[in-house]
C-alpha positions in Angstrom: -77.8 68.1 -57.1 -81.1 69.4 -57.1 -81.6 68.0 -60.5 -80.8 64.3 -59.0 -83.4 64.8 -56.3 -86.3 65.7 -59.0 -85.2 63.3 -61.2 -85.7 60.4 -58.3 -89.0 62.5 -57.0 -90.1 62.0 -61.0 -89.3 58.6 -60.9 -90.9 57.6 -57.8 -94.2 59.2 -58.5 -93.7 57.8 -62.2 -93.6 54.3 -60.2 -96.3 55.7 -57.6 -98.7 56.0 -61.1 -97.7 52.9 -62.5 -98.4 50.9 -59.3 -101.9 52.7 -59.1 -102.7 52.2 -62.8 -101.8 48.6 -62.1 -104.2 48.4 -59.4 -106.9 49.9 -61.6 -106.4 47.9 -64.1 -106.7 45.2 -61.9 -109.8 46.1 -59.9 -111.4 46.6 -63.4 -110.5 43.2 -64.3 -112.1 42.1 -61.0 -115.1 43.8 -61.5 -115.4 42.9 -65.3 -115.6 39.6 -64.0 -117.9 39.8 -61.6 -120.3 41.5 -64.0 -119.6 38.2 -65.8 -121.0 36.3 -63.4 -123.5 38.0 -62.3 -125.0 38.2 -65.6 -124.3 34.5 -65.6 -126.2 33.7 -62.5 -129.0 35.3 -63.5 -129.3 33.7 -66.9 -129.2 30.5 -65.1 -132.0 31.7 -62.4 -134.2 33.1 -65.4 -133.4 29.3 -66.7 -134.4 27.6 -63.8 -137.7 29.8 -63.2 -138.7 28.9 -66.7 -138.2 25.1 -65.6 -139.6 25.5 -62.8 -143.2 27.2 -64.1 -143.1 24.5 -66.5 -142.9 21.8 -64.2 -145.5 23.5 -62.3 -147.7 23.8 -64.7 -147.1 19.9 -65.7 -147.7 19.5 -62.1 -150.9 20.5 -62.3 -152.5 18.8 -65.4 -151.0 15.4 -64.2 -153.1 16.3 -61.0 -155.8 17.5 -63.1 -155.7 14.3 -65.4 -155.6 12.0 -62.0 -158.2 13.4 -60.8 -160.3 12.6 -63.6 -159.4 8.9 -63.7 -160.4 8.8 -60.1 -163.9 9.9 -60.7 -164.4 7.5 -63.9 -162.6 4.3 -61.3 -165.1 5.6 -58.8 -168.2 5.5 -61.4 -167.1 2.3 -62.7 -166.9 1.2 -59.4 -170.3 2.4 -58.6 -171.7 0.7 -62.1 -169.9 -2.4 -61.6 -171.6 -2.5 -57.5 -174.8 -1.6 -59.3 -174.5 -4.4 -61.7 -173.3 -7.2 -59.4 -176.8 -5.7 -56.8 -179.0 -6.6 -59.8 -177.4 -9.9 -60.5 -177.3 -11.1 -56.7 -181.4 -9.9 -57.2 -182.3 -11.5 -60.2 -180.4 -14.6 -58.8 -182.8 -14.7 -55.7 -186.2 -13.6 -57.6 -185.5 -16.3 -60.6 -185.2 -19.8 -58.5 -184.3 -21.4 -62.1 -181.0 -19.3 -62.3 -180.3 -19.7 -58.5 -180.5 -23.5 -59.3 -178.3 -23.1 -62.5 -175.9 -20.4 -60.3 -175.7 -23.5 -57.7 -174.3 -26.0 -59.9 -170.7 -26.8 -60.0 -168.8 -25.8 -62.6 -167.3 -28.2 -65.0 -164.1 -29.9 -64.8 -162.3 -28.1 -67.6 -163.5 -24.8 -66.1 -162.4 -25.8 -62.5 -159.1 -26.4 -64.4 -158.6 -22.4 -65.8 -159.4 -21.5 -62.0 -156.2 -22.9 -60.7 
């Protein structure tokens, strides 16, 4: 009799290991895969820092670039103001070019105008 009792005590703690071996096992797998993704995750956040600095530094040459073209657009301005002041002068010191200035244009040049 006492040989049926430790026989069904052996099988239930056989069953007891089992079941915790299964939860193990199980637990590992969990965290296997969340080593997975965490090494995932930060791939893709090393990937998207990368991007990131790139577009930064992008960022900043287009910026750099733009503000070049705005000085050269604000000298050629400058040259082109400078250039029409000297025109409007010469056109009142020299009365024979503020006579030719105050013709009318011809009619084939009135034409290209509109």
């Amino acid at each position: 009799m006492i040989n049926k009792y430790l026989i069904g005590g052996l099988l239930l703690a056989a069953v007891a290991l089992a079941l915790q071996q299964w939860r193990i096992t199980a637990a590992q797998s969990k965290a296997d895969h969340y080593q997975q993704r965490a090494q995932t995750l930060s791939t893709n956040y090393n990937q998207a820092q990368q991007v990131i600095t790139t577009m930064q530094q992008q960022m900043a040459a287009q910026l750099k670039a733009q503000n070049k073209l705005n000085q050269q657009l604000a000298t050629l301005k400058q040259s082109a103001n400078d250039q029409q002041n000297k025109l409007t002068e010469a056109l009142h010191a020299d009365t024979e070019l503020k006579h030719w200035a105050d013709q009318p244009l011809p009619a084939a040049a009135r034409r290209l105008l509109f």
